[in-house]
PDB file of N, CA, C and O in Angstrom:
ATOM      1  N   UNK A   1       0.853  -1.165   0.000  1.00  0.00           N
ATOM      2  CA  UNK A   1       0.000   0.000   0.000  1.00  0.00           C
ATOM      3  C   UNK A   1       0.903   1.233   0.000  1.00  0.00           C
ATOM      4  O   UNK A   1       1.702   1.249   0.937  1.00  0.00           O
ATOM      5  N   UNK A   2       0.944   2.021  -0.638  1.00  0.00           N
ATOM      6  CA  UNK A   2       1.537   3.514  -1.057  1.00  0.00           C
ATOM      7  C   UNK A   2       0.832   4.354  -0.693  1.00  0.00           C
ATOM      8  O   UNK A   2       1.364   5.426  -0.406  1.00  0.00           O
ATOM      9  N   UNK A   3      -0.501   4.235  -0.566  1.00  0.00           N
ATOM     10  CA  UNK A   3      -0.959   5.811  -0.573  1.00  0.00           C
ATOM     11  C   UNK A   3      -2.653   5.205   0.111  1.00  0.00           C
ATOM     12  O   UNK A   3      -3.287   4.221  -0.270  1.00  0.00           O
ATOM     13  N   UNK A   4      -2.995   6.134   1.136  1.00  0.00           N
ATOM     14  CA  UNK A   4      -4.163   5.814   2.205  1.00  0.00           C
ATOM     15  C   UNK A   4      -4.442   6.978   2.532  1.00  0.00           C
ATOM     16  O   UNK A   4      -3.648   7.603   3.234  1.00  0.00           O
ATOM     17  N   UNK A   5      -5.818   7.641   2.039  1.00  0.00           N
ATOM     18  CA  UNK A   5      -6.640   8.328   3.116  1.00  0.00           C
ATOM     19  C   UNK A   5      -7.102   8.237   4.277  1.00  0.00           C
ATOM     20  O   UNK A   5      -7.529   7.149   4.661  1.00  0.00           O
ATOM     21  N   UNK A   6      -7.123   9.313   5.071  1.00  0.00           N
ATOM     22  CA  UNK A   6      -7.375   8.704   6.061  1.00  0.00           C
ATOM     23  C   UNK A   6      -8.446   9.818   6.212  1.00  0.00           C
ATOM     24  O   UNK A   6      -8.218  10.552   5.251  1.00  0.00           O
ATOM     25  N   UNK A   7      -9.366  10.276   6.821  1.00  0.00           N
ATOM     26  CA  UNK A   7     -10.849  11.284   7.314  1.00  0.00           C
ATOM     27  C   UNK A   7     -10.703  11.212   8.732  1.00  0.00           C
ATOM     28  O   UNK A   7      -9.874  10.665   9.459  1.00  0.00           O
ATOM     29  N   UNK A   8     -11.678  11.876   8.931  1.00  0.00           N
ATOM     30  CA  UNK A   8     -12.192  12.063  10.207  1.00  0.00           C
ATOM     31  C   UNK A   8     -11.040  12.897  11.698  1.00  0.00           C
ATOM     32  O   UNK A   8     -11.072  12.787  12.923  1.00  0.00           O
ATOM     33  N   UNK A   9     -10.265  13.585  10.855  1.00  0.00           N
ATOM     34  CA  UNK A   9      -9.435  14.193  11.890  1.00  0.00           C
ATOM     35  C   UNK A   9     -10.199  15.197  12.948  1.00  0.00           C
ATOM     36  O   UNK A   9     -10.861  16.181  12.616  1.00  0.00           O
ATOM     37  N   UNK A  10      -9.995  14.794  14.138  1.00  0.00           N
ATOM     38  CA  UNK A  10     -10.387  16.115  14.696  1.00  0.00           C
ATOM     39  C   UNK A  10      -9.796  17.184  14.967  1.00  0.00           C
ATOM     40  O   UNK A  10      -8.626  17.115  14.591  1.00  0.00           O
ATOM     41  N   UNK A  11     -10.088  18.319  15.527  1.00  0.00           N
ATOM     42  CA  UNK A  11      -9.084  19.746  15.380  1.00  0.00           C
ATOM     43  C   UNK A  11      -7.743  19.736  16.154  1.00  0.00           C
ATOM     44  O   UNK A  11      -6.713  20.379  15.955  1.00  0.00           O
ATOM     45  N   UNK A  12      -8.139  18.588  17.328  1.00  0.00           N
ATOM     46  CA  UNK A  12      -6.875  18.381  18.460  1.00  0.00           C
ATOM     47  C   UNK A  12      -5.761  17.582  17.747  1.00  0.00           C
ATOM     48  O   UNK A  12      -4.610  17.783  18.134  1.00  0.00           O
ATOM     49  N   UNK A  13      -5.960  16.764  16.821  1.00  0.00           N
ATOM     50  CA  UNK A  13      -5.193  15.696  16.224  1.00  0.00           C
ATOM     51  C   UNK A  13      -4.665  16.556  15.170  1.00  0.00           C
ATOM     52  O   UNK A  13      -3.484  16.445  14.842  1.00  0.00           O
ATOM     53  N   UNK A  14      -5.696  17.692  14.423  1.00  0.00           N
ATOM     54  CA  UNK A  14      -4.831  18.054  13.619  1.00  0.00           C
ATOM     55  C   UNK A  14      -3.728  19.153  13.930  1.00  0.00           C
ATOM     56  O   UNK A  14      -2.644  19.254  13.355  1.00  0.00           O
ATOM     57  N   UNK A  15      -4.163  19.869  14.841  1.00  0.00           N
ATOM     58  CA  UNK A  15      -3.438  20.981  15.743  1.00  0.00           C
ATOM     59  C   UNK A  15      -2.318  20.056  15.866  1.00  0.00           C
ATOM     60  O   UNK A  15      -1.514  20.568  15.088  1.00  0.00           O
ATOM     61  N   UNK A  16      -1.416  18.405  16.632  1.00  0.00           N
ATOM     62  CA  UNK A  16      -0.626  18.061  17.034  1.00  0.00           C
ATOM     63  C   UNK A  16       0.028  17.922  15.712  1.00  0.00           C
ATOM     64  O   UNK A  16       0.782  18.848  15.413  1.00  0.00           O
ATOM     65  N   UNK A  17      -0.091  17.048  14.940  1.00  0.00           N
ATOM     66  CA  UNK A  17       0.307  16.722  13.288  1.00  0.00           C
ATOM     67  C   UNK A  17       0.887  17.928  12.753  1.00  0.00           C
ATOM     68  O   UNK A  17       1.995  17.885  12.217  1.00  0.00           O
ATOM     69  N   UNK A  18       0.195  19.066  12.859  1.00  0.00           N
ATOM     70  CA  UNK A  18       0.647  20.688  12.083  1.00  0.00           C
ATOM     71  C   UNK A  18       1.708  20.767  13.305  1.00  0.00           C
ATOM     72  O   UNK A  18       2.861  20.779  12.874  1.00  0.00           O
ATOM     73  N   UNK A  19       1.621  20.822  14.670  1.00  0.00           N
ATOM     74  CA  UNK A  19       2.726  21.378  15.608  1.00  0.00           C
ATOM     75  C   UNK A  19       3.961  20.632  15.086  1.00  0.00           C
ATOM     76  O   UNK A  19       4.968  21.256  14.752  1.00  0.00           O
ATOM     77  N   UNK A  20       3.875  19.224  15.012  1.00  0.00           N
ATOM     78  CA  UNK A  20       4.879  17.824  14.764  1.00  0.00           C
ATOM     79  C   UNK A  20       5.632  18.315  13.714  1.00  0.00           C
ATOM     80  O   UNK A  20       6.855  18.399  13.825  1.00  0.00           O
ATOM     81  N   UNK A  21       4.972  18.695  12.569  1.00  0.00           N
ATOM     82  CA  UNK A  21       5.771  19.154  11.101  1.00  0.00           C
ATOM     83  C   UNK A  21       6.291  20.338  10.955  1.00  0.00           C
ATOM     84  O   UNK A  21       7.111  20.720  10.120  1.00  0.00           O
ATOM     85  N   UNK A  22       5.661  21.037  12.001  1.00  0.00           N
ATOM     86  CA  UNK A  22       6.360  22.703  12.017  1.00  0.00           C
ATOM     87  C   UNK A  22       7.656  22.690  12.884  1.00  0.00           C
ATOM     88  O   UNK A  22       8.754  23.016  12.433  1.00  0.00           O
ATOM     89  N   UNK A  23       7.415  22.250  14.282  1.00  0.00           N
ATOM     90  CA  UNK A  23       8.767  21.533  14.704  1.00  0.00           C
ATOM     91  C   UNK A  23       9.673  21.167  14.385  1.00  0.00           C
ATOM     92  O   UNK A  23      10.687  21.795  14.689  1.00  0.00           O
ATOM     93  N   UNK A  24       9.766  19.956  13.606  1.00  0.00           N
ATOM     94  CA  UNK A  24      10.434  19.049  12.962  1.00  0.00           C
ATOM     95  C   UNK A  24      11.104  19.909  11.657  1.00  0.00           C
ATOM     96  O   UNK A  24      12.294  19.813  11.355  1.00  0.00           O
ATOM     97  N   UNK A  25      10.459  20.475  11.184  1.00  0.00           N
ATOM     98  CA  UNK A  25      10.421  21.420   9.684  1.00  0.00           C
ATOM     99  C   UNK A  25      10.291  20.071   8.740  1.00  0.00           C
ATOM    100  O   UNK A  25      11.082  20.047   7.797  1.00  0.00           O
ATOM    101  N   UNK A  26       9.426  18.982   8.865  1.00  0.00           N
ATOM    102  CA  UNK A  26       8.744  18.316   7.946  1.00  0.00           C
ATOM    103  C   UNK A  26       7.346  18.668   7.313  1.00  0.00           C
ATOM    104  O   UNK A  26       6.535  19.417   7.858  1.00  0.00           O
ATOM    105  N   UNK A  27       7.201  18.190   6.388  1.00  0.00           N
ATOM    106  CA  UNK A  27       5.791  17.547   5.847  1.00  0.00           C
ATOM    107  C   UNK A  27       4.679  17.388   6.198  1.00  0.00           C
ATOM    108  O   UNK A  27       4.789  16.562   7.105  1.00  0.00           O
ATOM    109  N   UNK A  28       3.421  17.682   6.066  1.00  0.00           N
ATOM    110  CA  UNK A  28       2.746  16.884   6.886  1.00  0.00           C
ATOM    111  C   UNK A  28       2.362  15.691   6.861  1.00  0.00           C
ATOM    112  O   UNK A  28       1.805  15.026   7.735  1.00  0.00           O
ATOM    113  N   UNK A  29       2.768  15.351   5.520  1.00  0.00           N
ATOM    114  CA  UNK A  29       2.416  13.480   5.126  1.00  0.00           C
ATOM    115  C   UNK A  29       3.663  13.178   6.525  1.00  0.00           C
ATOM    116  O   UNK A  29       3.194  12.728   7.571  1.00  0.00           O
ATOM    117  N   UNK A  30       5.176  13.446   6.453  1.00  0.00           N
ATOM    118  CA  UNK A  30       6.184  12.880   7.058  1.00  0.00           C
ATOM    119  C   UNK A  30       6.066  12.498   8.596  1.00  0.00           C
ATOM    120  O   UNK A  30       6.504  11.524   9.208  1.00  0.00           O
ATOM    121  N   UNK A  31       5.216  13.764   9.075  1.00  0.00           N
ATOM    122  CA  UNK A  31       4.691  13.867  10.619  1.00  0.00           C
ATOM    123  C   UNK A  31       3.904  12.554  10.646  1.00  0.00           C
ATOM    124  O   UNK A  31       4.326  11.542  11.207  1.00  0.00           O
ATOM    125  N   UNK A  32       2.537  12.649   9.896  1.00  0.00           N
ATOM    126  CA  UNK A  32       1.665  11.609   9.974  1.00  0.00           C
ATOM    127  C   UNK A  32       2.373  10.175   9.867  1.00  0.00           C
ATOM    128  O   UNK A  32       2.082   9.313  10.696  1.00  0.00           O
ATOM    129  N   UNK A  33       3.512   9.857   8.618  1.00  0.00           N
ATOM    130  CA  UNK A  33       4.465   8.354   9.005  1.00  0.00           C
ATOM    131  C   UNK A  33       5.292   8.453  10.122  1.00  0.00           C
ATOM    132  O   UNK A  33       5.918   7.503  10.593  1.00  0.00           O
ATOM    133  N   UNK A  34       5.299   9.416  10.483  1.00  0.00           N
ATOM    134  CA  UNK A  34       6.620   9.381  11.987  1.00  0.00           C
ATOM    135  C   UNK A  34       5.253   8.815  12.972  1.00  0.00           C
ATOM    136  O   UNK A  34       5.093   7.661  13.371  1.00  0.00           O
ATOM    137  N   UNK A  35       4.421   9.909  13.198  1.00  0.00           N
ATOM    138  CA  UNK A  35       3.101   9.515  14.344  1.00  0.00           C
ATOM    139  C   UNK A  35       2.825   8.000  14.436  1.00  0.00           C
ATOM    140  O   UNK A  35       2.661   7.413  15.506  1.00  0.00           O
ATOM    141  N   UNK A  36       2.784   7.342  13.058  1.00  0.00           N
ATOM    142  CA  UNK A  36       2.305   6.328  13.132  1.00  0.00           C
ATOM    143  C   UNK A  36       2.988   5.233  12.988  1.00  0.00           C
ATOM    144  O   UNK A  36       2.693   4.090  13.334  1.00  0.00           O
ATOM    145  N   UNK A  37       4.072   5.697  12.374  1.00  0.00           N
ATOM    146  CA  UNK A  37       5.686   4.095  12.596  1.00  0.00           C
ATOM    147  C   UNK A  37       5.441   4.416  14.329  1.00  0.00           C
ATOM    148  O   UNK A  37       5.249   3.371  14.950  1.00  0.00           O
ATOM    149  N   UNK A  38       5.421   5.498  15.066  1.00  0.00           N
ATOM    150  CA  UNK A  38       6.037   5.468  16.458  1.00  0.00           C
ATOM    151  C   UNK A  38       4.836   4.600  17.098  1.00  0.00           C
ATOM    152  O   UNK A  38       5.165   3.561  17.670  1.00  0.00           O
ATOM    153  N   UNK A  39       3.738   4.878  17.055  1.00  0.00           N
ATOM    154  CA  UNK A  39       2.449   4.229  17.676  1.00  0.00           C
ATOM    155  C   UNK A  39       2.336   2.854  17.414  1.00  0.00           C
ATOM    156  O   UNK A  39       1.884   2.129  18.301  1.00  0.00           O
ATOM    157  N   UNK A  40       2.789   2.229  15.984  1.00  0.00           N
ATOM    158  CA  UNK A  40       2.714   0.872  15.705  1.00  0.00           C
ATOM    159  C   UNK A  40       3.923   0.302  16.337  1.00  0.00           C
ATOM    160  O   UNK A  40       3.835  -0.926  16.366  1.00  0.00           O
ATOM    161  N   UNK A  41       5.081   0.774  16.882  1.00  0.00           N
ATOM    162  CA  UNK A  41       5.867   0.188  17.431  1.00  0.00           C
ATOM    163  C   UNK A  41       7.464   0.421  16.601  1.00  0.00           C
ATOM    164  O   UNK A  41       8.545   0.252  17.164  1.00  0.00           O
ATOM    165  N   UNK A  42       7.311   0.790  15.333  1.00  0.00           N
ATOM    166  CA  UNK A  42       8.584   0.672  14.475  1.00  0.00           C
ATOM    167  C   UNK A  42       8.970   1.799  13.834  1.00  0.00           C
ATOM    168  O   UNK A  42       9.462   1.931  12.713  1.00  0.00           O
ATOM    169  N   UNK A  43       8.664   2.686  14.754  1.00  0.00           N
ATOM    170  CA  UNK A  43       9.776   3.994  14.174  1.00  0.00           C
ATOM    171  C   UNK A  43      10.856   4.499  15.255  1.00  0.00           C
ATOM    172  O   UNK A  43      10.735   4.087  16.408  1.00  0.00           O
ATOM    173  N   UNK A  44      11.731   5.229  14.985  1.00  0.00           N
ATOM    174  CA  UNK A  44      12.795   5.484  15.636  1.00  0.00           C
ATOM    175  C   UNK A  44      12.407   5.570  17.133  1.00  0.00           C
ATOM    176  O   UNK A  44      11.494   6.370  17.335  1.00  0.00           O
ATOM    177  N   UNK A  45      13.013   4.764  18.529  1.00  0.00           N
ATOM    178  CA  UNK A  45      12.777   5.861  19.782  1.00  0.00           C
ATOM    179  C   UNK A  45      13.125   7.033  19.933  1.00  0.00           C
ATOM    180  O   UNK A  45      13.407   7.767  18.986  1.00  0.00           O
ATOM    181  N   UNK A  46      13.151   7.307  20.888  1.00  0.00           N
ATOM    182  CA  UNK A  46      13.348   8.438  21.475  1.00  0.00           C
ATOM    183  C   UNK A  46      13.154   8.191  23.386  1.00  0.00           C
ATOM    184  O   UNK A  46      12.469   7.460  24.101  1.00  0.00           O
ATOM    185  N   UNK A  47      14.347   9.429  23.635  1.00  0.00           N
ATOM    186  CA  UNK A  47      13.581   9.098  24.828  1.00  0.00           C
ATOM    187  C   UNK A  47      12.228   9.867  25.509  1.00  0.00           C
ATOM    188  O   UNK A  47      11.968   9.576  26.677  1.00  0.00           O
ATOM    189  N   UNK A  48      11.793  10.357  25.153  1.00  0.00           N
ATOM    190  CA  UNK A  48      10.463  10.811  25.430  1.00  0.00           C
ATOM    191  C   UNK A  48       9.331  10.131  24.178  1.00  0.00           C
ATOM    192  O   UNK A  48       8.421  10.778  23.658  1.00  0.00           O
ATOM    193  N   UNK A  49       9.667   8.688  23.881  1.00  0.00           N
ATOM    194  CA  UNK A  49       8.322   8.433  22.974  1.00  0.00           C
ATOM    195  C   UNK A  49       7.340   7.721  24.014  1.00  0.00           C
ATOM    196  O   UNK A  49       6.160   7.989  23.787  1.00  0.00           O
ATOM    197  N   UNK A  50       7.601   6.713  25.311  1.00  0.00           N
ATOM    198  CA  UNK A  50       6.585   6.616  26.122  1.00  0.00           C
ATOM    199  C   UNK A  50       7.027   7.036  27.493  1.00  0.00           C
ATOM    200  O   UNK A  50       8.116   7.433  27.909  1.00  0.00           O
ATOM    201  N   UNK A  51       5.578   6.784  28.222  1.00  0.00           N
ATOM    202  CA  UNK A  51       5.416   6.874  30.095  1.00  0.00           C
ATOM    203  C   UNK A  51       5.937   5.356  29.494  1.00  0.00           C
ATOM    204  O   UNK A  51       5.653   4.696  28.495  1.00  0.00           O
ATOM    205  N   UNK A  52       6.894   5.166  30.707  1.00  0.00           N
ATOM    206  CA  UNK A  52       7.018   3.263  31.395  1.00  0.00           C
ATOM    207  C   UNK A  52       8.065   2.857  30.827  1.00  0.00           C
ATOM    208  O   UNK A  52       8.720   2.072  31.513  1.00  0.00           O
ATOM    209  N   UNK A  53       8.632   3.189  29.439  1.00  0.00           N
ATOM    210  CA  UNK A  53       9.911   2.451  28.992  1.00  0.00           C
ATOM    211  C   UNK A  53      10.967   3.019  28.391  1.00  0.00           C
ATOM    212  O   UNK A  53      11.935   2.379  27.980  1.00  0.00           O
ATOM    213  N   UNK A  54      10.764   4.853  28.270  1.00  0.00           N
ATOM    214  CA  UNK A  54      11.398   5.772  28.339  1.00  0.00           C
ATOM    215  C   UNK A  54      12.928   5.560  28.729  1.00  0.00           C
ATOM    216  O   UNK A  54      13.698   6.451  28.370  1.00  0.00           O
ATOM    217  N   UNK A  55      13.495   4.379  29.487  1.00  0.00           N
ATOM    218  CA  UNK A  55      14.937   4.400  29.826  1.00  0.00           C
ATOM    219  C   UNK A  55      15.172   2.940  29.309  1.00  0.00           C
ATOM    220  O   UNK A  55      16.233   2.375  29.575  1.00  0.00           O
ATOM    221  N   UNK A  56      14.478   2.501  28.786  1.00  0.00           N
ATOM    222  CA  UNK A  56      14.450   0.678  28.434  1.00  0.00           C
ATOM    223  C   UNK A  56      16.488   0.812  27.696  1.00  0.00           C
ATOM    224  O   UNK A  56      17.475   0.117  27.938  1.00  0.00           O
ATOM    225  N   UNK A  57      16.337   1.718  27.029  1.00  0.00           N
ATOM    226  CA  UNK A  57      17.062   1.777  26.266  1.00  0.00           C
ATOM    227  C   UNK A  57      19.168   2.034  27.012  1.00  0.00           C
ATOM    228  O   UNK A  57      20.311   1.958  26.561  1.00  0.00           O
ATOM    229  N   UNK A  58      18.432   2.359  28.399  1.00  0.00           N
ATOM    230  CA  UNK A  58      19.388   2.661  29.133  1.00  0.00           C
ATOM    231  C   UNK A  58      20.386   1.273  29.892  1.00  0.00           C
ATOM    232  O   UNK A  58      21.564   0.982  30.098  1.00  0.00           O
ATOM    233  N   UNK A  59      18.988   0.713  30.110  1.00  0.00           N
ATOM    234  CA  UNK A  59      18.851  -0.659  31.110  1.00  0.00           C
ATOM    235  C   UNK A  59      20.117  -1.514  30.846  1.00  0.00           C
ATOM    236  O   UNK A  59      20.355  -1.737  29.659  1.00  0.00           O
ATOM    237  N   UNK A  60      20.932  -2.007  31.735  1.00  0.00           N
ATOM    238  CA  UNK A  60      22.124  -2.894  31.141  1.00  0.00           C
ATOM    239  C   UNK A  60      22.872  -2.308  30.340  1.00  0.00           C
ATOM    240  O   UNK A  60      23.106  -2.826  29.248  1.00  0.00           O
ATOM    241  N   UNK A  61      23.446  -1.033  30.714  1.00  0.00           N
ATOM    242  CA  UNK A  61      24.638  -0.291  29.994  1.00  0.00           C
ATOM    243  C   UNK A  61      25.471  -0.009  30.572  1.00  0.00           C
ATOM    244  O   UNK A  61      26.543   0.024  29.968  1.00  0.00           O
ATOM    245  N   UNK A  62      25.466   0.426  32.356  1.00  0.00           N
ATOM    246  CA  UNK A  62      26.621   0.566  32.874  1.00  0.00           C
ATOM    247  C   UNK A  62      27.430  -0.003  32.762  1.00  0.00           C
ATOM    248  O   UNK A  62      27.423  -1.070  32.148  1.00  0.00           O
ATOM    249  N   UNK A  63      28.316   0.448  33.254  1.00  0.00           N
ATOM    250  CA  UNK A  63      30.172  -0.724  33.985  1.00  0.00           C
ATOM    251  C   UNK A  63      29.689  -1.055  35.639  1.00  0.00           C
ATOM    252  O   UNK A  63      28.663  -0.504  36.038  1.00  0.00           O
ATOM    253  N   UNK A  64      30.215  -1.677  36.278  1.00  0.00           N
ATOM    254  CA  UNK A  64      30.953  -1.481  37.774  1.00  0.00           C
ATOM    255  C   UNK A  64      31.036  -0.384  38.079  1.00  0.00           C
ATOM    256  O   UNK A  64      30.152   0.050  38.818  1.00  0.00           O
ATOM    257  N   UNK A  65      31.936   0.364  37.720  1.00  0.00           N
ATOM    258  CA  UNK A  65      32.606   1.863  38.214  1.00  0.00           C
ATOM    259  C   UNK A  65      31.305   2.617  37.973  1.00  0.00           C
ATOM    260  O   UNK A  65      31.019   3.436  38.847  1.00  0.00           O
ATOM    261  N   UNK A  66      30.447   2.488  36.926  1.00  0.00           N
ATOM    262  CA  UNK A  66      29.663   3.562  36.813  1.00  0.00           C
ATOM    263  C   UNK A  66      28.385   3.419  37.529  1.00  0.00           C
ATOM    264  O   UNK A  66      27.662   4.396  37.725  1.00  0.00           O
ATOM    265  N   UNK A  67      28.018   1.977  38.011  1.00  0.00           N
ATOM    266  CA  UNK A  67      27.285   2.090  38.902  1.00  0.00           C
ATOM    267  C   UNK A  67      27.337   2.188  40.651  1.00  0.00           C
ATOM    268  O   UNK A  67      26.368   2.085  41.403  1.00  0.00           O
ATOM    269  N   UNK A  68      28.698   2.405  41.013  1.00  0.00           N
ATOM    270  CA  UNK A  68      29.398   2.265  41.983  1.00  0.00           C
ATOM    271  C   UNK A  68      29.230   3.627  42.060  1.00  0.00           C
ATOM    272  O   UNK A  68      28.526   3.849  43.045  1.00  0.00           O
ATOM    273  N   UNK A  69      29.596   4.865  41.384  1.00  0.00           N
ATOM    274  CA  UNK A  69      29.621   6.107  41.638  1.00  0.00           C
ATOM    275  C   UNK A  69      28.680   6.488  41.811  1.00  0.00           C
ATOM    276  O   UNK A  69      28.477   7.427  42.580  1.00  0.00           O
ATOM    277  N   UNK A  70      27.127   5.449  40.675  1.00  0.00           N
ATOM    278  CA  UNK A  70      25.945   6.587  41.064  1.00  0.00           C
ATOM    279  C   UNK A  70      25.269   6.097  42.502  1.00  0.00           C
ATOM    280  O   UNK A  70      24.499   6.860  43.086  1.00  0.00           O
ATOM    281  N   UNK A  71      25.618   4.680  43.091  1.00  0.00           N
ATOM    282  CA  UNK A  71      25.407   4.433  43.890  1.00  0.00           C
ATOM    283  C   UNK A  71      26.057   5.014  45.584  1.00  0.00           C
ATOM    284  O   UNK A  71      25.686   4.725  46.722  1.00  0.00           O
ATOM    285  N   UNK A  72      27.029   5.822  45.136  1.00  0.00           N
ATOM    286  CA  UNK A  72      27.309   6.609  46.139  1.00  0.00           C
ATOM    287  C   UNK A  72      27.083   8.032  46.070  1.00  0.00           C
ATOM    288  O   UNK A  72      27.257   8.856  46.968  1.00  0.00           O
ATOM    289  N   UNK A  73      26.677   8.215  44.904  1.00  0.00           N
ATOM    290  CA  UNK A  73      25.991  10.114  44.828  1.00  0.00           C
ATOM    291  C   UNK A  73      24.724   9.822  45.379  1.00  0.00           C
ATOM    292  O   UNK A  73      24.462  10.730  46.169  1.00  0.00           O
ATOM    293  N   UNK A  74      23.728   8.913  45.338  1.00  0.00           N
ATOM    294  CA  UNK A  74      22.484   8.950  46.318  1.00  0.00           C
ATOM    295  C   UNK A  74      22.066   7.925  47.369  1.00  0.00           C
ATOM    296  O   UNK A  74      20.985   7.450  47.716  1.00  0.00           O
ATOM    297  N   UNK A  75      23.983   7.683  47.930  1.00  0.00           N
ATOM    298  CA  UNK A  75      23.925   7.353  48.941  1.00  0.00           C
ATOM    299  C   UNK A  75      22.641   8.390  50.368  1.00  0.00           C
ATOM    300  O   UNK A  75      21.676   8.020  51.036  1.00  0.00           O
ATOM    301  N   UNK A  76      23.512   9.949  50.195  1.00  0.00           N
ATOM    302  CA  UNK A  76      22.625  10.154  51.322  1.00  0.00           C
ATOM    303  C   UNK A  76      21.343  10.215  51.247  1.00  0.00           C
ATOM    304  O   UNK A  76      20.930  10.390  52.394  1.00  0.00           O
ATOM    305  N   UNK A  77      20.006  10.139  50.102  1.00  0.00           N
ATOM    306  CA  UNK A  77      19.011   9.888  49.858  1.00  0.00           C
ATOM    307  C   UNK A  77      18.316   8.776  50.424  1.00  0.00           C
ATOM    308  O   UNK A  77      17.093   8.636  50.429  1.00  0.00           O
ATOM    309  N   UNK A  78      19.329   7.838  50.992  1.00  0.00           N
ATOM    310  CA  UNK A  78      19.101   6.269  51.302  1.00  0.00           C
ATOM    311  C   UNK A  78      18.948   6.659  52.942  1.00  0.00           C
ATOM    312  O   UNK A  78      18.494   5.868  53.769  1.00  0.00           O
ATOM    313  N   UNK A  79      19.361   7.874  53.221  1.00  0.00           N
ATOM    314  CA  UNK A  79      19.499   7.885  54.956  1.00  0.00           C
ATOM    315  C   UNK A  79      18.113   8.084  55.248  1.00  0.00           C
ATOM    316  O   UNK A  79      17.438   8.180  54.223  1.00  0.00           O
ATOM    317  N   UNK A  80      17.355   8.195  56.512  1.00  0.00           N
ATOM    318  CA  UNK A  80      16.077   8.366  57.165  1.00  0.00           C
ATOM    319  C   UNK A  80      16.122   8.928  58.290  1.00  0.00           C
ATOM    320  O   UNK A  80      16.166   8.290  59.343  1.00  0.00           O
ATOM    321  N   UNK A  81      16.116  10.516  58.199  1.00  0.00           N
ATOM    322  CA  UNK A  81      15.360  11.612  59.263  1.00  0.00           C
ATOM    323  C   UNK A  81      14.955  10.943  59.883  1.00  0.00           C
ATOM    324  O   UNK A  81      13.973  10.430  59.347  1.00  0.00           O
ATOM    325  N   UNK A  82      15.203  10.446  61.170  1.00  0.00           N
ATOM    326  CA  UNK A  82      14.316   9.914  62.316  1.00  0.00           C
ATOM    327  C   UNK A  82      13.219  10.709  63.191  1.00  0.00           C
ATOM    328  O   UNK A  82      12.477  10.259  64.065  1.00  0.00           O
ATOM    329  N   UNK A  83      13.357  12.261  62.608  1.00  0.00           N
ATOM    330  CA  UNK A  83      12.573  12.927  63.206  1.00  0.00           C
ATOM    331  C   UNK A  83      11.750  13.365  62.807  1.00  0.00           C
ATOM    332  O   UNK A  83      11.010  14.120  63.437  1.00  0.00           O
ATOM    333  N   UNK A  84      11.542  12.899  61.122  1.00  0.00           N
ATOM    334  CA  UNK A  84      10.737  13.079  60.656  1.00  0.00           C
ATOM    335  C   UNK A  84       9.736  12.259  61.037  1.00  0.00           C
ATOM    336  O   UNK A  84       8.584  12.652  60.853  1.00  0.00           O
ATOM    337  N   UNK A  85       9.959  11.017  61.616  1.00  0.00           N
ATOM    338  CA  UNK A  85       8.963   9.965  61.425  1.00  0.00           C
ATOM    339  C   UNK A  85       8.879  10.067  63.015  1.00  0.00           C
ATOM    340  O   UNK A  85       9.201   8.973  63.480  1.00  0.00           O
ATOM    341  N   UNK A  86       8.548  11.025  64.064  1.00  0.00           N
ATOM    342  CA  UNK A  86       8.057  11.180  64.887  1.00  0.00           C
ATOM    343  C   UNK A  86       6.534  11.989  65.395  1.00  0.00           C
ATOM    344  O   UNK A  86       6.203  11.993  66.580  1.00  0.00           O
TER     345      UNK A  86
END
């Protein structure tokens, strides 16, 4: 398939599509295949394309050393105000 109409846009959908291509300085056909490779699953990530898996991409990349350091920058985050919890 090459070429698909699609109808029924509403003003909010089209307002995002026009923001997407003005942004981007694309197309508006290009916006609409980016919108929709990203929604079907197979267009480029990003890290802001979802809530929940936004760092998937991160997961299993450190070293040792690099999780050793971040594990001691929020070391003191790990402590507990005892007076708070009075």
């Amino acid at each position: 398939m090459k070429q698909l109409t699609i109808r029924g846009f509403d003003t909010e959908l089209e307002r995002r599509i026009q923001d997407l291509a003005r942004s981007e300085g694309i197309s508006l056909n290009q916006a609409v295949l980016r919108l929709l490779r990203k929604a079907s699953g197979i267009g480029p990530r990003s890290r802001s394309d979802s809530i929940g898996d936004a760092l998937d991409d991160l997961a299993g990349t450190w070293t040792a050393d690099e999780e050793r350091e971040f594990l001691a920058a929020i070391e003191p985050l790990e402590q507990v105000d005892e007076e708070l919890w009075r």
